[in-house]
PDBQT receptor file of N, H, CA, C and O in Angstrom, charges set to zero:
ATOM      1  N   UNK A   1      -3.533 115.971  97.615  1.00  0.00    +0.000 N 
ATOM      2  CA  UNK A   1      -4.417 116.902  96.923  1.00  0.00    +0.000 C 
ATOM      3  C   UNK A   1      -4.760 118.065  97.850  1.00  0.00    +0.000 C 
ATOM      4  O   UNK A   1      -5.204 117.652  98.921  1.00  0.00    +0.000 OA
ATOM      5  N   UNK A   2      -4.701 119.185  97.777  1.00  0.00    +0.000 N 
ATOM      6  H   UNK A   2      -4.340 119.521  96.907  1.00  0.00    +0.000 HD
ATOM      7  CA  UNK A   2      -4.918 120.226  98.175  1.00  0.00    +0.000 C 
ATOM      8  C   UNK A   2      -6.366 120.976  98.147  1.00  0.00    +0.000 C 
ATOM      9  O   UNK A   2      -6.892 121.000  97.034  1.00  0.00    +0.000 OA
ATOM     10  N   UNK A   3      -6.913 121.444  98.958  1.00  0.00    +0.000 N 
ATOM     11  H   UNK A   3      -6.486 121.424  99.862  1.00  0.00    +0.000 HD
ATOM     12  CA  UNK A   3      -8.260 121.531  99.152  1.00  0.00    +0.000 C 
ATOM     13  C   UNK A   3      -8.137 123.090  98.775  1.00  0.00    +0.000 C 
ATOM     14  O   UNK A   3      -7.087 123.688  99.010  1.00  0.00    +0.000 OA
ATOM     15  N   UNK A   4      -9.209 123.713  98.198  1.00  0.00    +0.000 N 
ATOM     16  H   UNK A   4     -10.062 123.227  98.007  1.00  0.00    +0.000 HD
ATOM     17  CA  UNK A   4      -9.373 125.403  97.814  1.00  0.00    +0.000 C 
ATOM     18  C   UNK A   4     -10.263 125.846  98.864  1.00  0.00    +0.000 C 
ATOM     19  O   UNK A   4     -11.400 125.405  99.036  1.00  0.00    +0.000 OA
ATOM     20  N   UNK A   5      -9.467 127.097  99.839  1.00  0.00    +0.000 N 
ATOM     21  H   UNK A   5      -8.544 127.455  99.700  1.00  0.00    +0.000 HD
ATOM     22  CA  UNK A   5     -10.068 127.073 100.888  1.00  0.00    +0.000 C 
ATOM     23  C   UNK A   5     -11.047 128.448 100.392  1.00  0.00    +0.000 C 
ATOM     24  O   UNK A   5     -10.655 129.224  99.520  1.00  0.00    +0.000 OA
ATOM     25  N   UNK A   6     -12.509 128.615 101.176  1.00  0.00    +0.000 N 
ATOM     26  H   UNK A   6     -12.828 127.985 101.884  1.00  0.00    +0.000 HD
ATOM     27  CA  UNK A   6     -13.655 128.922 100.508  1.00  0.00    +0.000 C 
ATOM     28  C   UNK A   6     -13.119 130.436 101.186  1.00  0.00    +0.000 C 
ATOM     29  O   UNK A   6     -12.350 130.423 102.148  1.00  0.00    +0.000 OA
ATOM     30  N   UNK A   7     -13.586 131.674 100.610  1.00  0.00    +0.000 N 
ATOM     31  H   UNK A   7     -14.211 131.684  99.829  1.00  0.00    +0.000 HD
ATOM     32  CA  UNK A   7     -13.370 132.911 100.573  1.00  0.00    +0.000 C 
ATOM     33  C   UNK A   7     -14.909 133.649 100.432  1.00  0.00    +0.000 C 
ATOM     34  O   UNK A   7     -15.432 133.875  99.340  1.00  0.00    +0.000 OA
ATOM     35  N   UNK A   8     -15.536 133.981 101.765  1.00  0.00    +0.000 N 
ATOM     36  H   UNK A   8     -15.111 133.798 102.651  1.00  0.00    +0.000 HD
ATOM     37  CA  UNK A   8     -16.905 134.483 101.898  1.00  0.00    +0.000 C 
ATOM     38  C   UNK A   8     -16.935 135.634 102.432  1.00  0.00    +0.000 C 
ATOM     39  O   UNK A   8     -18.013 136.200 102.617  1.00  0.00    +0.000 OA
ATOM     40  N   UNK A   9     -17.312 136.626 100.062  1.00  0.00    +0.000 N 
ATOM     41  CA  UNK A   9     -16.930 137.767 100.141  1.00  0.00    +0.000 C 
ATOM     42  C   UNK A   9     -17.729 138.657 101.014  1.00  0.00    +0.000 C 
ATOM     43  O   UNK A   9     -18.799 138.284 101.495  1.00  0.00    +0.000 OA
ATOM     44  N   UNK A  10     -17.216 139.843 101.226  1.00  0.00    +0.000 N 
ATOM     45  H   UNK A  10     -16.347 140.146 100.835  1.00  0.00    +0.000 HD
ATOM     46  CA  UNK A  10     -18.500 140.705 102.277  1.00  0.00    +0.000 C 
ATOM     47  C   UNK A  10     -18.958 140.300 103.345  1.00  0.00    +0.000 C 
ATOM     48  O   UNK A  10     -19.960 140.793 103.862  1.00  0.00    +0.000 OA
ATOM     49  N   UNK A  11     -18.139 139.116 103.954  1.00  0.00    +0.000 N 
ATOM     50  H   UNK A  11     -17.325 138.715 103.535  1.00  0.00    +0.000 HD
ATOM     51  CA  UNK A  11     -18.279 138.673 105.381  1.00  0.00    +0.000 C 
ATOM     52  C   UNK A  11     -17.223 139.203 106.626  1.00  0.00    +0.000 C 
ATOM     53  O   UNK A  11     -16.038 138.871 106.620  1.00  0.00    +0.000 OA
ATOM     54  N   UNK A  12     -17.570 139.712 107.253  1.00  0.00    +0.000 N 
ATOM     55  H   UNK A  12     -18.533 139.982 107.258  1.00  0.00    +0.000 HD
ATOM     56  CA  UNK A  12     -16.226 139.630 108.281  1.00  0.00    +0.000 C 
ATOM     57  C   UNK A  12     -16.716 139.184 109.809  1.00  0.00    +0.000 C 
ATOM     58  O   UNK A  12     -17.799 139.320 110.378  1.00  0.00    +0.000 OA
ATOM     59  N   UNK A  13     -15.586 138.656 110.185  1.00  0.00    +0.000 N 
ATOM     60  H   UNK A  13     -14.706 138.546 109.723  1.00  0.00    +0.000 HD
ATOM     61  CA  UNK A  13     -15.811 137.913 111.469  1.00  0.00    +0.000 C 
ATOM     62  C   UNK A  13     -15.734 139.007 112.488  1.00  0.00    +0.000 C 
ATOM     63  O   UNK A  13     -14.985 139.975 112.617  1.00  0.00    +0.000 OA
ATOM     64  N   UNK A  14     -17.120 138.372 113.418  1.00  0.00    +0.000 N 
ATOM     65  H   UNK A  14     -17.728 137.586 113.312  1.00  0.00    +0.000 HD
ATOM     66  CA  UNK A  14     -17.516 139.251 114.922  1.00  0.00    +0.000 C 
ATOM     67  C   UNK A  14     -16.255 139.055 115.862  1.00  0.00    +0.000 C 
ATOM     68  O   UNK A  14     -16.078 139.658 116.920  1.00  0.00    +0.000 OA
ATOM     69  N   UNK A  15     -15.544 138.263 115.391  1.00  0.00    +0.000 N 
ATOM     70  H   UNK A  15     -15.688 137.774 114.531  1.00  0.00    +0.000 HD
ATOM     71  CA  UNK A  15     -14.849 138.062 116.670  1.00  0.00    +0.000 C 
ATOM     72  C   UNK A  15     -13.411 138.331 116.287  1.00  0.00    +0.000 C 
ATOM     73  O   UNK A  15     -12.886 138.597 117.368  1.00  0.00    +0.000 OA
ATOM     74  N   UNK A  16     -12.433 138.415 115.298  1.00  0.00    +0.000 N 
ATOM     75  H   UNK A  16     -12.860 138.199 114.420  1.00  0.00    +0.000 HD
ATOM     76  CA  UNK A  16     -11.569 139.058 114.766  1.00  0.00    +0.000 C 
ATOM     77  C   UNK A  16     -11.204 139.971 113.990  1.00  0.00    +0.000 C 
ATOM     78  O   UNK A  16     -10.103 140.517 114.061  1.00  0.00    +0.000 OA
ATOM     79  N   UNK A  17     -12.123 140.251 113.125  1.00  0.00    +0.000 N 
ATOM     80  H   UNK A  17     -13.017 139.808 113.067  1.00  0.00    +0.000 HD
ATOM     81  CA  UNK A  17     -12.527 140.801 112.096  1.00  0.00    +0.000 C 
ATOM     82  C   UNK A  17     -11.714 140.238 110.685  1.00  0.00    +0.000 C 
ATOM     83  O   UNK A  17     -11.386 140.883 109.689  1.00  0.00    +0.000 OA
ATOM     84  N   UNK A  18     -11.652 139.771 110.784  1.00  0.00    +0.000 N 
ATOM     85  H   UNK A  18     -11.919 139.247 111.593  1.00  0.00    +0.000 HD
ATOM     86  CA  UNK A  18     -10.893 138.764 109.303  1.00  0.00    +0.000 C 
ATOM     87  C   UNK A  18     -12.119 139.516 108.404  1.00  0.00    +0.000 C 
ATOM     88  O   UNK A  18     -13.280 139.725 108.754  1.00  0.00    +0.000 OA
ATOM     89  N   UNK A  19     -11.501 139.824 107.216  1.00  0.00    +0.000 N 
ATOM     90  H   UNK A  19     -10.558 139.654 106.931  1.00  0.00    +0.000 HD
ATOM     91  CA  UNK A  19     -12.640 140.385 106.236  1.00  0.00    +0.000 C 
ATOM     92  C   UNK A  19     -11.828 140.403 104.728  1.00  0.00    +0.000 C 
ATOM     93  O   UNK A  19     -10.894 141.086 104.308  1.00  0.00    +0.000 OA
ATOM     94  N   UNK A  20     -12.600 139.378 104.162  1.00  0.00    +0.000 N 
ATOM     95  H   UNK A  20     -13.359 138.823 104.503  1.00  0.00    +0.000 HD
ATOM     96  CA  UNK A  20     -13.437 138.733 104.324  1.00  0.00    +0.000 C 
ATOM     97  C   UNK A  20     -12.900 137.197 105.010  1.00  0.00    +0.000 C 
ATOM     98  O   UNK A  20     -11.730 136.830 105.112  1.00  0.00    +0.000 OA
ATOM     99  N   UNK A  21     -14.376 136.301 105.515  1.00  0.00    +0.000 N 
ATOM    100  H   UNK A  21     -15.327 136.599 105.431  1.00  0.00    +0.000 HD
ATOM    101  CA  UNK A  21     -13.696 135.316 106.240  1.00  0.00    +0.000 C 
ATOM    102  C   UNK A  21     -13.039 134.228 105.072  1.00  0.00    +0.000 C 
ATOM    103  O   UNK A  21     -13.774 134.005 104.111  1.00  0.00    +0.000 OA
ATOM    104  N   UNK A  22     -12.264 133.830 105.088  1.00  0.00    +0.000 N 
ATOM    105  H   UNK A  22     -11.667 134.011 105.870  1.00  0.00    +0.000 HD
ATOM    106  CA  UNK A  22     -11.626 132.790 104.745  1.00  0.00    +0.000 C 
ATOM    107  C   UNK A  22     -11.942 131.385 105.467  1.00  0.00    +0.000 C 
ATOM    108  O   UNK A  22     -12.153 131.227 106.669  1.00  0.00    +0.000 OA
ATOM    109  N   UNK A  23     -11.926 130.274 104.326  1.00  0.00    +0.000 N 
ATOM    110  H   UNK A  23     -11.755 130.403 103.350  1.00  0.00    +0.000 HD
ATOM    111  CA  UNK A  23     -12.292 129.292 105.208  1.00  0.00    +0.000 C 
ATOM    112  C   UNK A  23     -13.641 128.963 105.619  1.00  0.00    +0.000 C 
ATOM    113  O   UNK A  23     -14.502 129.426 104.871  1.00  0.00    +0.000 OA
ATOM    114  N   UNK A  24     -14.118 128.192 106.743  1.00  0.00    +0.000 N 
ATOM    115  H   UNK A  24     -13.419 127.816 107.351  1.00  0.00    +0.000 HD
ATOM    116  CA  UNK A  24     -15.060 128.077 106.889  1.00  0.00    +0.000 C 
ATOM    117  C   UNK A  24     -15.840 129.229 107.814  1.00  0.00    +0.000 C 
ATOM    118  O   UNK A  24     -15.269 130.010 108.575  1.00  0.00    +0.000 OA
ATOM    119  N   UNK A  25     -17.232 129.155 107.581  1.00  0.00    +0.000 N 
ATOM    120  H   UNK A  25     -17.696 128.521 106.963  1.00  0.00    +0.000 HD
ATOM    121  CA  UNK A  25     -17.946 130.483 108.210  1.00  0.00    +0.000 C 
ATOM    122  C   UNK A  25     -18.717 129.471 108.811  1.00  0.00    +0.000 C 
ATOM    123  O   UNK A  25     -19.071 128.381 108.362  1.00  0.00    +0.000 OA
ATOM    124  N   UNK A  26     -18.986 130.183 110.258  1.00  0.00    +0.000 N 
ATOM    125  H   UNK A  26     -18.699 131.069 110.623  1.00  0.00    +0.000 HD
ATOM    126  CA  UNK A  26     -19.962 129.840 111.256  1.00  0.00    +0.000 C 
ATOM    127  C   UNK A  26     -21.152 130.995 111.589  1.00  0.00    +0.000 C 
ATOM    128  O   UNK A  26     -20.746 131.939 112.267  1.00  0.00    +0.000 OA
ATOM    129  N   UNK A  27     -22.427 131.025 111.230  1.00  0.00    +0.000 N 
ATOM    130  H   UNK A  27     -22.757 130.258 110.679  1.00  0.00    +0.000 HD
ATOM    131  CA  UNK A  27     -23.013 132.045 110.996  1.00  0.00    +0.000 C 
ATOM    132  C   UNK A  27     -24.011 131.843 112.004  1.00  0.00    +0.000 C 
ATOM    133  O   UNK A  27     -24.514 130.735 111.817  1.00  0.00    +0.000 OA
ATOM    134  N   UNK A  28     -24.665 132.590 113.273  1.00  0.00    +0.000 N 
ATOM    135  H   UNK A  28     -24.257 133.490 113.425  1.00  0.00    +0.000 HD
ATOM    136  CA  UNK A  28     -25.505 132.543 114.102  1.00  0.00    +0.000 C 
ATOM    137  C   UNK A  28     -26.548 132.050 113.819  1.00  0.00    +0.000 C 
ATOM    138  O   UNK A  28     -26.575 132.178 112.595  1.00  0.00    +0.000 OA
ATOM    139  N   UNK A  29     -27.828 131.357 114.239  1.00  0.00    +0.000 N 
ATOM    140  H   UNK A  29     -27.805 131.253 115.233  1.00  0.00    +0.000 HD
ATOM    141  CA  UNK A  29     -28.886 131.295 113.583  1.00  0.00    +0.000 C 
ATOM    142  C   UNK A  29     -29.884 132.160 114.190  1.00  0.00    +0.000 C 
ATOM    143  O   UNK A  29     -30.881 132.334 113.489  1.00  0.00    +0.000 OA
ATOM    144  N   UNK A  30     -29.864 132.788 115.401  1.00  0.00    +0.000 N 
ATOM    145  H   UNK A  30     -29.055 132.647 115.970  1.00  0.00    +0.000 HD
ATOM    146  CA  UNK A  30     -30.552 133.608 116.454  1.00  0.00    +0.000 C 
ATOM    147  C   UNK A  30     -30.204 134.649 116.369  1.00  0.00    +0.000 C 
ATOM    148  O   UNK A  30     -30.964 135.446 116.920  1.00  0.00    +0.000 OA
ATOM    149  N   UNK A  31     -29.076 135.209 115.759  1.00  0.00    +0.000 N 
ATOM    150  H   UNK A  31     -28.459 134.562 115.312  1.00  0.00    +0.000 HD
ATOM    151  CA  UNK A  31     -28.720 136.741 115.372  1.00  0.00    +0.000 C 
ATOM    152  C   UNK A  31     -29.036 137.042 113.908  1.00  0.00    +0.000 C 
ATOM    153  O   UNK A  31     -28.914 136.225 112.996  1.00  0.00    +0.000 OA
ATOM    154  N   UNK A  32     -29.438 138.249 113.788  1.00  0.00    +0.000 N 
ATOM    155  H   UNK A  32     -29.537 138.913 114.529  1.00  0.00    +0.000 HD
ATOM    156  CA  UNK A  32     -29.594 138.806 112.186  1.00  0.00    +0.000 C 
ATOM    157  C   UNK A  32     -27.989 138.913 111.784  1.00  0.00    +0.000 C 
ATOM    158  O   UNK A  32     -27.712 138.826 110.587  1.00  0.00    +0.000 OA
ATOM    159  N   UNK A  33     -27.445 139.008 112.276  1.00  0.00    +0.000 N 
ATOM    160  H   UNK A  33     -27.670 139.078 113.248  1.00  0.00    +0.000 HD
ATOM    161  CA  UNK A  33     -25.879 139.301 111.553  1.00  0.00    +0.000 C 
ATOM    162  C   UNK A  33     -24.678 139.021 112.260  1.00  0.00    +0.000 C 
ATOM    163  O   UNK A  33     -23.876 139.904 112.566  1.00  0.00    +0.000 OA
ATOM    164  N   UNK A  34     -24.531 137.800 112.530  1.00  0.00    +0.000 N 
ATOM    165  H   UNK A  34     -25.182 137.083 112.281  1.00  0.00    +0.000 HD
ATOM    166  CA  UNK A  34     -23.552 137.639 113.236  1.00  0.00    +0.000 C 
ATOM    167  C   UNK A  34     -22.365 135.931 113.149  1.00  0.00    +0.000 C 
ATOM    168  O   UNK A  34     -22.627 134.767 113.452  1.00  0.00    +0.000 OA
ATOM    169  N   UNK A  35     -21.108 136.571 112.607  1.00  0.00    +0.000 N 
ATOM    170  H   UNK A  35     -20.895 137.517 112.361  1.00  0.00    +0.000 HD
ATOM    171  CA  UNK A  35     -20.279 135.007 111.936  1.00  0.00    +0.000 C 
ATOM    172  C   UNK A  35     -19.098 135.193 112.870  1.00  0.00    +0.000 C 
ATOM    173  O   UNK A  35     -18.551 136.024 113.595  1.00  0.00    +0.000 OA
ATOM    174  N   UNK A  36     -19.035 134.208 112.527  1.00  0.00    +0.000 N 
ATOM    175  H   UNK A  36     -19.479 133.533 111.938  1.00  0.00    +0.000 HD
ATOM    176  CA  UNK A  36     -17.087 133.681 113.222  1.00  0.00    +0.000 C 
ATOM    177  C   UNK A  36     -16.567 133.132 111.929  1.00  0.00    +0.000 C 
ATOM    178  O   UNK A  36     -17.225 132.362 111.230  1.00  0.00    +0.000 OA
ATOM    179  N   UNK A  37     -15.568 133.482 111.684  1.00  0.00    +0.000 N 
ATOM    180  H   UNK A  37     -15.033 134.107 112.252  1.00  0.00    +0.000 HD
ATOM    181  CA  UNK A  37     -14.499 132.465 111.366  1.00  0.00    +0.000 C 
ATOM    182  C   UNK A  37     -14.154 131.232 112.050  1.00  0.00    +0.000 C 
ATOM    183  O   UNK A  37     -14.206 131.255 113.280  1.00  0.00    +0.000 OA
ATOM    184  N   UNK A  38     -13.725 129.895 111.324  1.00  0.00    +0.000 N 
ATOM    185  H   UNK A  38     -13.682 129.876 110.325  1.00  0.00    +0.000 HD
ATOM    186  CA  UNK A  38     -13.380 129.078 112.343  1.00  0.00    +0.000 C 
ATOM    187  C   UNK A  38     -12.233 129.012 113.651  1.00  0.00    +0.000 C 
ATOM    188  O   UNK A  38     -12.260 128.115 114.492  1.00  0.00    +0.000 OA
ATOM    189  N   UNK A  39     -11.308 130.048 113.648  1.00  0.00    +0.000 N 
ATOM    190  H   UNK A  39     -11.286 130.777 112.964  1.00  0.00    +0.000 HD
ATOM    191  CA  UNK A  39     -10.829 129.960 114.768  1.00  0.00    +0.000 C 
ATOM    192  C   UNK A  39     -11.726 130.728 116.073  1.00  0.00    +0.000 C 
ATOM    193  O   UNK A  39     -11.794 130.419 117.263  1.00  0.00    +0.000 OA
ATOM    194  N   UNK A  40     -12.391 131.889 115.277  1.00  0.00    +0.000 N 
ATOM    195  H   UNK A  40     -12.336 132.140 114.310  1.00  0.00    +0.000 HD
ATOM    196  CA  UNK A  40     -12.745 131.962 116.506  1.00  0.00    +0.000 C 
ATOM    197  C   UNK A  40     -14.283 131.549 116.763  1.00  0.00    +0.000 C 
ATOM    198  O   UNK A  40     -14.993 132.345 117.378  1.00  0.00    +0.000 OA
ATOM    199  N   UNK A  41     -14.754 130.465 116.363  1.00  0.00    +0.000 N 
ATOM    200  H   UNK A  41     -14.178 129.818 115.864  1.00  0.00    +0.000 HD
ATOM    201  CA  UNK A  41     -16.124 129.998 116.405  1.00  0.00    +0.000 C 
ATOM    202  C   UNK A  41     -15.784 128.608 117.458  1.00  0.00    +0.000 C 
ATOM    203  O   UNK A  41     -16.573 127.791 117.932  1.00  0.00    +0.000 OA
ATOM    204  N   UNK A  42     -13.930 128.741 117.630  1.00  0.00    +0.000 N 
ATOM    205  H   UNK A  42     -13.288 129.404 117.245  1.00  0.00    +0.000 HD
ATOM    206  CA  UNK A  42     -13.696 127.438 118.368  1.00  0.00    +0.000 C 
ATOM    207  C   UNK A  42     -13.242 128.164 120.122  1.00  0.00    +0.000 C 
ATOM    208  O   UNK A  42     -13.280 127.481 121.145  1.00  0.00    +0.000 OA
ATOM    209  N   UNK A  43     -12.884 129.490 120.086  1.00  0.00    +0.000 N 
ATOM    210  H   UNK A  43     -12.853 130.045 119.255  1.00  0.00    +0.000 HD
ATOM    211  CA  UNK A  43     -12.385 129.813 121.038  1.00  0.00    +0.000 C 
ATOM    212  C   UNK A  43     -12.686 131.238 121.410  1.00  0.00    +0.000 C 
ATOM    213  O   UNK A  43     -12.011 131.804 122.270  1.00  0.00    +0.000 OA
ATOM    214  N   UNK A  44     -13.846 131.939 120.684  1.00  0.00    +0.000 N 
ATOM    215  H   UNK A  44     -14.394 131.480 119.985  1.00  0.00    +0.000 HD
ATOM    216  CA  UNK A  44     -14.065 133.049 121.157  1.00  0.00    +0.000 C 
ATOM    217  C   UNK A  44     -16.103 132.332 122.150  1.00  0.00    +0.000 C 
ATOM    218  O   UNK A  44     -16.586 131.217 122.346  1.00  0.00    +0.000 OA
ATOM    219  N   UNK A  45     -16.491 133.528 122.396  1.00  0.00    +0.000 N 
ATOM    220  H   UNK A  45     -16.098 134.434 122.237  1.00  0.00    +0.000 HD
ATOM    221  CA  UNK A  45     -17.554 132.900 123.182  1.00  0.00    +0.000 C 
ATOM    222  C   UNK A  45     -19.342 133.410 122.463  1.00  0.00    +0.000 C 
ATOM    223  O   UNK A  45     -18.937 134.094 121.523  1.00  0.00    +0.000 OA
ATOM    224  N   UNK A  46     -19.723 133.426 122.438  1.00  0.00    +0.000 N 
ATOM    225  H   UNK A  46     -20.051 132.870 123.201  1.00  0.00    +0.000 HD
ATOM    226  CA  UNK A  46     -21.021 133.762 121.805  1.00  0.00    +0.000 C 
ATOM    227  C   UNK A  46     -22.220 133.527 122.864  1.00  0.00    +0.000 C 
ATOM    228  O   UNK A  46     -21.519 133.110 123.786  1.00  0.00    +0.000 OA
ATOM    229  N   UNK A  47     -23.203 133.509 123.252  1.00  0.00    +0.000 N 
ATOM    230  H   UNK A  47     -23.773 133.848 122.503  1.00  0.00    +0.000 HD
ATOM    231  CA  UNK A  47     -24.405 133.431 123.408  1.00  0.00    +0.000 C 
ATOM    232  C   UNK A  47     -24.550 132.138 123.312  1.00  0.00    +0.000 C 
ATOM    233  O   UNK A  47     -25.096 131.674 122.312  1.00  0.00    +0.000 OA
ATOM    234  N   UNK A  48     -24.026 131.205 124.470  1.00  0.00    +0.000 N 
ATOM    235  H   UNK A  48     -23.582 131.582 125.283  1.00  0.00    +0.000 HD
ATOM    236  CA  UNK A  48     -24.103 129.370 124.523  1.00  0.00    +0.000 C 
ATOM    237  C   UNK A  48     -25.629 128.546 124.062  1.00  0.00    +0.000 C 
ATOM    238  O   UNK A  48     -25.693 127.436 123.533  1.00  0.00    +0.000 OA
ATOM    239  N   UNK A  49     -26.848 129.482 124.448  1.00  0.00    +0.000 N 
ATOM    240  H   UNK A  49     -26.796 130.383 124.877  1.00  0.00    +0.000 HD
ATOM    241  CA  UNK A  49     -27.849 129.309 124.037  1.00  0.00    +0.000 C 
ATOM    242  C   UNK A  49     -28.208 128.790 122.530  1.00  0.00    +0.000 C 
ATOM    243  O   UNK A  49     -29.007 127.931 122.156  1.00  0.00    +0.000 OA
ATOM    244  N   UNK A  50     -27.164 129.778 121.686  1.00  0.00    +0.000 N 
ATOM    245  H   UNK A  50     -26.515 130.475 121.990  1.00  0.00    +0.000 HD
ATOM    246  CA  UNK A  50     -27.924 130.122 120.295  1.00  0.00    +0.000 C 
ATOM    247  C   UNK A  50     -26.937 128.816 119.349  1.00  0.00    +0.000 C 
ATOM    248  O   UNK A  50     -25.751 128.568 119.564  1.00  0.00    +0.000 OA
ATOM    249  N   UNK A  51     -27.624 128.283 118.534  1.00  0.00    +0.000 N 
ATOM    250  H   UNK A  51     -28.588 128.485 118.360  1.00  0.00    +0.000 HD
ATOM    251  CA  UNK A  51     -26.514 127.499 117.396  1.00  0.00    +0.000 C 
ATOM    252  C   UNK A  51     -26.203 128.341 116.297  1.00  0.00    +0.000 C 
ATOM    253  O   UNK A  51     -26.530 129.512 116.101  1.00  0.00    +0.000 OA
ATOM    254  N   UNK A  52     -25.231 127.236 115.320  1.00  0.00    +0.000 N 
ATOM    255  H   UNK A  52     -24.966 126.285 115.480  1.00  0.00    +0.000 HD
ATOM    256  CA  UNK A  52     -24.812 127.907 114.640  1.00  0.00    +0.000 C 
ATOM    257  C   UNK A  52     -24.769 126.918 113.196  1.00  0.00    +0.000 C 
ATOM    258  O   UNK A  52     -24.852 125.697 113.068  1.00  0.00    +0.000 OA
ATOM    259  N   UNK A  53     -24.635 127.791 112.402  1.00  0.00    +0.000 N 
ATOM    260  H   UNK A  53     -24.567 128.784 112.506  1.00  0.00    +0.000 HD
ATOM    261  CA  UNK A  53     -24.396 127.014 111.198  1.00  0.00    +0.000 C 
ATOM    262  C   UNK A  53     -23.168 126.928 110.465  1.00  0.00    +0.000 C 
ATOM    263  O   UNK A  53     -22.700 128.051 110.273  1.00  0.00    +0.000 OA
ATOM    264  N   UNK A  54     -22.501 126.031 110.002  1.00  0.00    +0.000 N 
ATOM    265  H   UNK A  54     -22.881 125.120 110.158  1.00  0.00    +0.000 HD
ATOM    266  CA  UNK A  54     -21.425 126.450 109.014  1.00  0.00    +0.000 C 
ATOM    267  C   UNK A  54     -21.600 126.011 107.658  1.00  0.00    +0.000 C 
ATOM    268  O   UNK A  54     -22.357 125.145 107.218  1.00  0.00    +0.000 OA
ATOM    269  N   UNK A  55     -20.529 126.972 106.891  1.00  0.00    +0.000 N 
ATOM    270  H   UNK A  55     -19.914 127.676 107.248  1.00  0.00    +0.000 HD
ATOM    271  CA  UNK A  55     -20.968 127.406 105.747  1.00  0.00    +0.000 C 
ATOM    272  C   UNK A  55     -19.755 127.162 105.358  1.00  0.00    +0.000 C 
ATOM    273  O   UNK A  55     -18.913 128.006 105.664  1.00  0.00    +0.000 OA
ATOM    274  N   UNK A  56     -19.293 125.885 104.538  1.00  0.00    +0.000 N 
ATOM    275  H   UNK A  56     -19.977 125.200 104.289  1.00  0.00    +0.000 HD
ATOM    276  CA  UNK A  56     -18.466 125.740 103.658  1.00  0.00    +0.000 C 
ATOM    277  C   UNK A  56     -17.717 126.845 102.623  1.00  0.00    +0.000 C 
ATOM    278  O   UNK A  56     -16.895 126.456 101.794  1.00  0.00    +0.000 OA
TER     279      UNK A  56
């Protein structure tokens, strides 16, 4: 079975710019505006301090 991968319009990623992100979104909780996509929420770097949320 094939999963429908989620498409979060008017988002684009801080760290590639994928726009919109595809997939899962990782969204700062300490920044007013700031997401990854999941590749780069696994290998780009952010502010180690701050968490994050993801967003199906």
């Amino acid at each position: 079975a094939r999963t429908k991968q989620t498409i979060h319009p008017g988002v684009t990623c801080d760290g590639c710019q994928m726009f919109p992100i595809n997939g899962s979104r990782f969204k700062c909780r300490n920044c007013d505006d700031f997401d990854f996509c999941e590749t780069c929420f696994k290998t780009k770097k952010h502010n180690t301090r701050h968490t994050f949320g993801r967003i199906n």
